[in-house]
N, C-alpha and C positions, 0 to 999 in steps of 0.2 A: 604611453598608452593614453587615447583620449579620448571618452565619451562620447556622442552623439546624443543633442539633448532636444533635437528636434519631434523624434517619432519612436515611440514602442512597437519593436519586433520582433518576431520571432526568436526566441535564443537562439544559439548558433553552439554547438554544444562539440567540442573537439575531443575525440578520441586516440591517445597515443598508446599504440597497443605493441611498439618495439618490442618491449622487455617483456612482456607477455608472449612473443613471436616463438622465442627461443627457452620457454621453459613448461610449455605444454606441447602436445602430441601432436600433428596437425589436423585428428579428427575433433580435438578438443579446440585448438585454435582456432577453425572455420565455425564451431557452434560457438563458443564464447564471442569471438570477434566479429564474426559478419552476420549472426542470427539472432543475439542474444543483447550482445551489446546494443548493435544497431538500432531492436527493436525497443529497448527502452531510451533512447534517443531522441528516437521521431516521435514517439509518442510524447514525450516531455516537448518540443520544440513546439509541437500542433496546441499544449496548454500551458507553456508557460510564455511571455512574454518579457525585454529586456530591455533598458533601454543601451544602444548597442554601440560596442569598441569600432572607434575609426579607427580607418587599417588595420593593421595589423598587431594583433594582441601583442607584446611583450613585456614578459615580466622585470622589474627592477633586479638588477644586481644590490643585494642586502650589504650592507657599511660593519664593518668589525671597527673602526673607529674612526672618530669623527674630529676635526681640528674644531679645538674652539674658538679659536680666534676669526678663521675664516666660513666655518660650516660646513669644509670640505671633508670628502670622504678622503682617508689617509691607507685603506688598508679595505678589500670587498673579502667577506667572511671565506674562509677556504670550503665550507660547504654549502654555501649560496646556491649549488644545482641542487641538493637535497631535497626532496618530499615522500616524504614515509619510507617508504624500503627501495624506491626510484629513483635514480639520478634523471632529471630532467635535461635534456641535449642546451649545449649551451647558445646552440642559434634561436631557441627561443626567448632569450635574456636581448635587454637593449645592451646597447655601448654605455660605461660607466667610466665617468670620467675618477683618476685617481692621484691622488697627489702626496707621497708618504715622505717628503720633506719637508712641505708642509707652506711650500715656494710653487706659487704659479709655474715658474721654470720649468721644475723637477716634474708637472704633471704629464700624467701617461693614460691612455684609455685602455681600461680591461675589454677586450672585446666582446660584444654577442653577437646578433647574427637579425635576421630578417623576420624573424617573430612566426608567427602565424597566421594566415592570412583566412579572411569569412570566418572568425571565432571571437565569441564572447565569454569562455572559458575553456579551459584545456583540461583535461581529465586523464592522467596517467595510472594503466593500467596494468597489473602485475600480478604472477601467483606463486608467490615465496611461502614456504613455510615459515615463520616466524615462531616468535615465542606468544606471540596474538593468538594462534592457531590450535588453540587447546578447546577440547572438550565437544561441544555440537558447533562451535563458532561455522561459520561458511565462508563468511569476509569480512572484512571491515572496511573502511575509507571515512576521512579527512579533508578537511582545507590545508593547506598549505603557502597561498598566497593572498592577498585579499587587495582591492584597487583603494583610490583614495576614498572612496565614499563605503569604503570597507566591502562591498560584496567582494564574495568569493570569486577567484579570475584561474584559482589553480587548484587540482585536489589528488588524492590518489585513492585507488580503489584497488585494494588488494584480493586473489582468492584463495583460499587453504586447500593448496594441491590437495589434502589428502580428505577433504571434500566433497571434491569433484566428481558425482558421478558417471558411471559407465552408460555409453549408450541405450544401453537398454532398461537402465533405471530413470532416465530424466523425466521430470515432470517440469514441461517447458513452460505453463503459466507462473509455476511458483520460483524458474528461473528467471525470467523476465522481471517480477516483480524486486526479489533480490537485485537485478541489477538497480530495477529506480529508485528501491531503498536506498542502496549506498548513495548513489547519484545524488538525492535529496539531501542525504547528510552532507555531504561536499558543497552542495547549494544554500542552505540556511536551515535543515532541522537538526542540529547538535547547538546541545550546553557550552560548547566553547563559540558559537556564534549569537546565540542569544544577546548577549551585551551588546553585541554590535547591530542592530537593527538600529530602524530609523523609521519614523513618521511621513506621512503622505508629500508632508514638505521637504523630505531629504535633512530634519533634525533627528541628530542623535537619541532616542529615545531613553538613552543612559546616559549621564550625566562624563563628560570626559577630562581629563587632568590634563595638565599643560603639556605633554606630550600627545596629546589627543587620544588618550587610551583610555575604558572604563577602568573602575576599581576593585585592586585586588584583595580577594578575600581569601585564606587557606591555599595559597598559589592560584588561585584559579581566577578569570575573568568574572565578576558579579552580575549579572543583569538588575536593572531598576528592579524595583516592585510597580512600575507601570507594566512589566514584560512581563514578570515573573513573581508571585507570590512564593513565600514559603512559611510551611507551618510545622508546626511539631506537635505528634498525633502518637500520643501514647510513648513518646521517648521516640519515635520514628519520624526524619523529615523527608516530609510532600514539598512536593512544590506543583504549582498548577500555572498554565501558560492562561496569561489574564488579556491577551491582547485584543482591541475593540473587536477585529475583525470576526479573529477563530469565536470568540464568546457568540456574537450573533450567531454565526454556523451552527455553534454548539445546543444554542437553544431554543434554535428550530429541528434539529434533528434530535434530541432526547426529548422535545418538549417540557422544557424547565425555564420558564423567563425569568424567575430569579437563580441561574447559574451565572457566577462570577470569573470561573476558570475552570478549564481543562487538567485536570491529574494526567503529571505526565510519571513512566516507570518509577518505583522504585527500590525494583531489585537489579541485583546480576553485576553490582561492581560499576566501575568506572565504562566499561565497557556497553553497557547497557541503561543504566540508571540514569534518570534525567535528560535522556536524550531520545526518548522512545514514550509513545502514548503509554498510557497506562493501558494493560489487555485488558483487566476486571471489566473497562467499559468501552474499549475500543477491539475488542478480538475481532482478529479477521483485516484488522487495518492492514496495510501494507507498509505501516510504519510504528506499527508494535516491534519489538523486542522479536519475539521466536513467531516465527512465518509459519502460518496457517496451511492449509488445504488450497485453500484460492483465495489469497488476500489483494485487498481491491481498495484505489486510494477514495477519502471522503472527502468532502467538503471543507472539514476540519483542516487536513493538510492542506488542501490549497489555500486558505486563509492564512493560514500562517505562513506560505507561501508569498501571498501578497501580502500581511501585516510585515514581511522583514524591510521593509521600502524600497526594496531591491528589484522586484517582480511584477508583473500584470498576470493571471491566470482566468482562465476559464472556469469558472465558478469559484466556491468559496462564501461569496455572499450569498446571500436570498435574494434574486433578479424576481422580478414580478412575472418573469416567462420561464421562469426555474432551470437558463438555460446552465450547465455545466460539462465538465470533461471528468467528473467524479463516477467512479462505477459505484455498482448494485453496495450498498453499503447499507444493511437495515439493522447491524448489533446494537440492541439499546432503543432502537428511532420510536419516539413514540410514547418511552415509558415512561417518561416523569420524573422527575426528583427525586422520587426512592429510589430510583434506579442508580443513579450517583451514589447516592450516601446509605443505603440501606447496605446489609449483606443480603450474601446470593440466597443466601439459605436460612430461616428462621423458622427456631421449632423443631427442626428436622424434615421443615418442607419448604419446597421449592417461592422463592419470592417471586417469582416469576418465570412460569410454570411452563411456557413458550421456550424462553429462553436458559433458564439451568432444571436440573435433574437429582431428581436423588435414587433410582434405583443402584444397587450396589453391583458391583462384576466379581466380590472376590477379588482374590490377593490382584493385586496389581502387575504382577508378573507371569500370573495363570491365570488369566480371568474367565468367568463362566458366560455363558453364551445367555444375554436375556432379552428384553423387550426390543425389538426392531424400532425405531423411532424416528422422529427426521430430526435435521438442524434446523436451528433458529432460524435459516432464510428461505426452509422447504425446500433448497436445490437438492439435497441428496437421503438419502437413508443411512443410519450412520445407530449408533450406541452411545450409552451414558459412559462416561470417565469416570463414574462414582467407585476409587475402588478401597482396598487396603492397602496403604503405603507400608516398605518393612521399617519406616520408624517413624516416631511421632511426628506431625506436621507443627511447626513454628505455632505458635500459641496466637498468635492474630491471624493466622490464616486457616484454625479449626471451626468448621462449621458444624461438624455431629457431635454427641456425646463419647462418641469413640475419637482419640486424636489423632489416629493412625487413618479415618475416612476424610476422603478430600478425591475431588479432581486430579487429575493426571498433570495436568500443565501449573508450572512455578510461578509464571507470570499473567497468570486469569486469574491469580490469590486463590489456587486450589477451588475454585467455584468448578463443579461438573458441568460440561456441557455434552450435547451430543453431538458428536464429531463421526464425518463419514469415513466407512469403511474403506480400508485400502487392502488392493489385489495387486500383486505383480509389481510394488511398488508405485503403485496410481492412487489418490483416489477415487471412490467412485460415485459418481452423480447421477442422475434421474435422466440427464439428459443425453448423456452417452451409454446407458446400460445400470441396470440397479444390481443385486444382488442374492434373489433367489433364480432357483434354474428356471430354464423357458416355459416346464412344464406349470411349476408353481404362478411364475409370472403371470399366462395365461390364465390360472383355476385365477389369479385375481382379477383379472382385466386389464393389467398395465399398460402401460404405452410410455415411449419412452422418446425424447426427441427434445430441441430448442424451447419449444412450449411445457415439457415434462416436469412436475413439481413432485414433493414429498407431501402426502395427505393421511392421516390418519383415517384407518376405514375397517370393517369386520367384511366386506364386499365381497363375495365368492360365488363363483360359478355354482348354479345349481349341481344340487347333487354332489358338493362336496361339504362339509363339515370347515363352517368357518371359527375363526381364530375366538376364542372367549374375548377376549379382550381387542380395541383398537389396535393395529400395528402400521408402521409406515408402509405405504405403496406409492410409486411412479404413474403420476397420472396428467394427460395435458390437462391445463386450467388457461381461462380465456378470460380475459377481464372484462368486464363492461361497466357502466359509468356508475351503477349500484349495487354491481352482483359479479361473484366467480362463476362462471362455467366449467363442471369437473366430469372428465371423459369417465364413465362405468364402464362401457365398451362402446363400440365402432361410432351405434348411432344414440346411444343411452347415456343421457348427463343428467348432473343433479346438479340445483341450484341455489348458491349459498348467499345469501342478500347481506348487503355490507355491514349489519347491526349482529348478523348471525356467526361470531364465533364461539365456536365449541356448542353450537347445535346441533343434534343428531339429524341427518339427512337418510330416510328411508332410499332403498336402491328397489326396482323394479325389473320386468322381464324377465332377462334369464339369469337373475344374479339377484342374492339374498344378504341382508346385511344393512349396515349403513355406512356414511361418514360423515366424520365432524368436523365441519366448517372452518378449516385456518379462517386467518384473521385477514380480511381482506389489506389492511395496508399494508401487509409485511410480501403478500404475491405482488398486488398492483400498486404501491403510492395512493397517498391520501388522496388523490383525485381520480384512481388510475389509471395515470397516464404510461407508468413505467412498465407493468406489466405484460406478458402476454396476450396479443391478440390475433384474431383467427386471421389467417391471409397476410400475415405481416412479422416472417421470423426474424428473430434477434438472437444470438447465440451465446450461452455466458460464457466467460463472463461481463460479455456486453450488457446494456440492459437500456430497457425502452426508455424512451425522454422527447415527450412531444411529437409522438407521430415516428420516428427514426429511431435509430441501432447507435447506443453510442459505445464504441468499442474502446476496450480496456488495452492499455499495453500487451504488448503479443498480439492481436490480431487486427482485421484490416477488410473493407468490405463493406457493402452496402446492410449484409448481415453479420458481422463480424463474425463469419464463419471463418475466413482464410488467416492461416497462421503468418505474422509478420518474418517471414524469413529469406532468406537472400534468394532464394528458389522460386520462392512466392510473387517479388515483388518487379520481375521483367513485366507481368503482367496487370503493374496498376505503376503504368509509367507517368514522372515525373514528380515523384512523391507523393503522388495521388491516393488519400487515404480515406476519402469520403469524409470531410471535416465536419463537424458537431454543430457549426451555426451556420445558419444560411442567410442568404441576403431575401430582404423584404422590400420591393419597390413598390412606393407608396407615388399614387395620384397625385401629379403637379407639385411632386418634388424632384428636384435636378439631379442628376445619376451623380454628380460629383458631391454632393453632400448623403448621398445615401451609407449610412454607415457600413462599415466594412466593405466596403467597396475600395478593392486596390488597383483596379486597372479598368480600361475598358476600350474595347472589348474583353472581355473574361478567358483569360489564358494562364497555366498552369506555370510556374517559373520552375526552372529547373533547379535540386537542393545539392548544394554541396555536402561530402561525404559527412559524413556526422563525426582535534584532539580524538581519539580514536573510539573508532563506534562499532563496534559488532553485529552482526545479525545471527540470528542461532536457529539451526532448524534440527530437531531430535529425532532420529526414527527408530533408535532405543524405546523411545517411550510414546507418541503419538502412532505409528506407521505398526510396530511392534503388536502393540496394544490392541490397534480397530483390526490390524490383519489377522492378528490370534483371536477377533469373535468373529472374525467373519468363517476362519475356517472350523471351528466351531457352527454356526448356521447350516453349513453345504449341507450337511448329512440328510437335516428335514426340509430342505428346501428344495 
């Protein structure tokens, strides 16, 4: 296999879905394979960038022993096809020459086969149950082969049949995203890849032994402390990803220029730990540990993306046109250095009041139905996790004076958040329908659609008795360069200027009440540009950037309305996905130096087909939890 070192392109990302063919249903087969998979694929190939295998990938046949006199291989290991629970077919190995006399004479070639052809890795996929397969797990995936300059060239992506939901329970963003997790891990975010990055110059950023291999600590691969810091915090080790890139990312989106590194997990075992952001400050990632509601990749991950020296992506740094392929990602954005290193909760109040919660729900297995609220990024109406656990919470992750109150989730270090409710196994957002009946909706004024946010408001139709207190409601909000626009009804808005949050805003006409001003950067970007605007929909979990829709894995479209799916996409032929940067021709400059410009005249090219890590998603206890207060709410709603 040989490099091409001329030009960064597109990945080429190989899916081998054999053993996957014959161990799901075929309704499970065609969603996994041609809907699911696929669709985090193209989305990965449209932002990541490689520089790319001439012809045809093949991987090394691995040496079980090696002569030393000659350097010859004497013997190729008998499980050389292995990767994770897959035998990899052995036409996609080269020819390995073998010589086990140890005599030129005596040599014999192990056969392979013709490799793979348009691929710059191969990704074999499988749904075995294993002994991996315990408890919320969903999947996991691995590297398995890695080229000379170490990137990953082979992986496997396993899923836990007994996982798998039924038709009529799938939440297709939060599978798609599960797919580009593992995918990512397979690519460069796992603790067994870290030591192996490399500098913009293609040097090892770890230092290598005369084997060309970093050093082992406790059997494991070490990364530098250029990559990877590690500290010990109360008998507990952190470790934080220090690399140039993610750090810049990171300290434009918490806003902390003296942050040094990113905390990455550190719970949930080998399987979790240190290979996943931390959630305390990254919930909602798409490469956290246990999978959210609708997680969405940051900026962060694609930096680290391109710090592995492996990659080119579509954002990651701070462009001075901010252009990126990162979705709506605001947990944290904004708040500052306490935000890092503060707890959630101090006092017994909220650090940060937008973002964690302290009312309580009762036991955590019956919980009482209380304040309606929104999530920290206003998309939905949702409840506090504040509940009583049936046994004490770990003594660093107690925030109340009782040790048994904490948050619901293990890996947000029991910080409460309000997470939205789920119906029917969904959950539910602003944007697709909220969660009191249409009559209630109405006495508020809702409105619900692509532009629909969560606002705190008392706002009620005359003549009805509004709520004492703020409660979340579904409202469009429109951004403008200094101010929110929030729909009251049809033609009645109020106007919340960008210094105004958590000011009361009087309501007028036929509606009595008010609402309090979210914070403008968390609807629209500090400038905003991301936000909602009137005549111009974006659908999440796309989200605005510059005038355009830039659509998250799963979806497709000039609005990312249309779902990435093998049904969907006769109708945006030739891969055609509405791509995130566009070309700028500038005055008495030559077309053939205009960047990104690959051809011209402008024509679509036709795409060909497209240590162990878990991902965990609970509905024991997230899905459980907001659906037992939601059905709680119906009665007075």
């Amino acid at each position: 296999m040989r490099v091409q070192e001329t030009a960064w392109k597109p990945i080429r990302i190989h899916l081998d879905t054999s053993a996957l063919e014959s161990q799901v249903d075929a309704g499970q087969l065609t969603y996994l394979r041609d809907d699911v998979l696929q669709a985090a694929v193209r989305w990965l190939s449209n932002a990541v960038q490689v520089l790319p295998v001439e012809g045809s990938l093949r991987y090394e046949q691995q040496c079980a022993a090696v002569l030393t006199a000659s350097g010859r291989c004497a013997r190729v290991q008998a499980n050389f096809q292995e990767c994770g629970p897959i035998t990899i077919p052995r036409e996609h190995f080269a020819d390995k020459e073998v010589c086990p006399s140890g005599r030129l004479a005596g040599c014999e070639v192990s056969s392979g086969g013709a490799g793979i052809p348009n691929a710059d890795v191969g990704i074999y996929v499988s749904a075995v149950q294993t002994q991996w397969c315990t408890g919320t797990t969903v999947a996991y995936a691995s590297t398995c082969r890695q080229a000379e300059d170490d990137r990953p060239v082979a992986g496997y992506f396993n899923f836990c049949p007994n996982r798998l939901s039924p038709a009529a329970e799938r939440n297709w963003h939060q599978d798609v995203a599960i797919a580009t997790h593992e995918i990512l891990h397979t690519m460069a975010f796992s603790s067994s890849l870290f030591p192996f990055f490399r500098d913009i110059l293609g040097t090892p950023r770890t230092p290598r032994n005369d084997w060309g291999l970093p050093p082992i600590q406790d059997g494991s691969y070490r990364a530098d402390s250029s990559t990877l810091r590690v500290e010990d915090v109360d008998g507990l080790e952190r470790r934080f990803i220090v690399l140039p890139k993610v750090v810049q990312a990171a300290r434009h989106h918490f806003g902390c220029t003296s942050l040094e590194g990113v905390a990455l997990e550190e719970q949930g075992g080998d399987g979790s730990a240190f290979s996943h952001w931390d959630a305390r400050i990254m919930h909602t990632e798409v490469m956290a540990a246990e999978s959210s509601a609708m997680p969405r990749i940051s900026d962060m991950t694609l930096a680290l993306m391109e710090d592995s020296g492996w990659y080119r992506v579509l954002g990651g740094l701070v462009a001075s046109d901010g252009d990126s392929a990162a979705g709506h990602f605001v947990f944290g954005r904004g708040k500052g250095c306490g935000f890092l290193q503060q707890s959630c909760i101090i006092d017994s109040q909220s650090a940060f009041p937008d973002t964690f919660c302290t009312e309580s729900q009762g036991d955590c297995s019956h919980p009482n139905a209380g304040t309606v609220g929104c999530s920290h990024d206003h998309l939905s109406l949702g409840a506090c996790t504040n509940c009583l656990h049936r046994d004490s919470l770990p003594a660093r992750y107690r925030h109340f004076d009782n040790p048994r109150l904490g948050g619901i989730a293990a890996y947000v270090g029991y910080c409460p958040t309000v997470e939205p409710f789920w119906s029917s196994g969904q959950p539910t957002f602003c944007a697709s329908g909220g969660v009191y009946s249409d009559r209630t909706s109405q006495r508020f004024g809702e409105s619900h659609g692509p532009a629909s946010r969560c606002v705190l408001s008392t706002a009620t139709k005359s003549g009805f008795v509004p709520p004492e207190e703020p409660q979340g409601t579904c409202r469009d909000v429109f951004c403008l360069e200094d101010a929110v626009r929030i729909r009251i009804s049809d033609n009645n808005f109020v106007l919340c200027g960008k210094e105004e949050t958590g000011v009361r805003k009087s309501v007028f006409g036929q509606f009595a009440g008010y609402i309090l001003c979210p914070r403008y950067a968390t609807i629209c970007g500090q400038t905003g540009a991301e936000g909602p605007r009137e005549g111009a929909e974006c659908h999440f979990p796309g989200t605005h950037r510059h005038g355009r829709c830039v659509c998250a894995p799963g979806t497709m479209g000039a609005d990312c309305s249309v779902l990435d799916k093998a049904a969907n996409r006769q109708d945006f032929p030739y891969g055609l996905r509405y791509p995130q940067q566009e070309l700028e021709l500038k005055v008495g400059l030559e077309l053939s130096r205009t960047e990104g410009l690959l051809a011209w005249p402008l024509a679509p090219a036709l795409q060909s087909q497209p240590r162990l890590i878990q991902f965990k998603v609970d509905p024991a206890t997230w899905q459980q939890f907001l659906s037992s207060l939601l059905g709680l709410l119906c009665p007075w709603a």
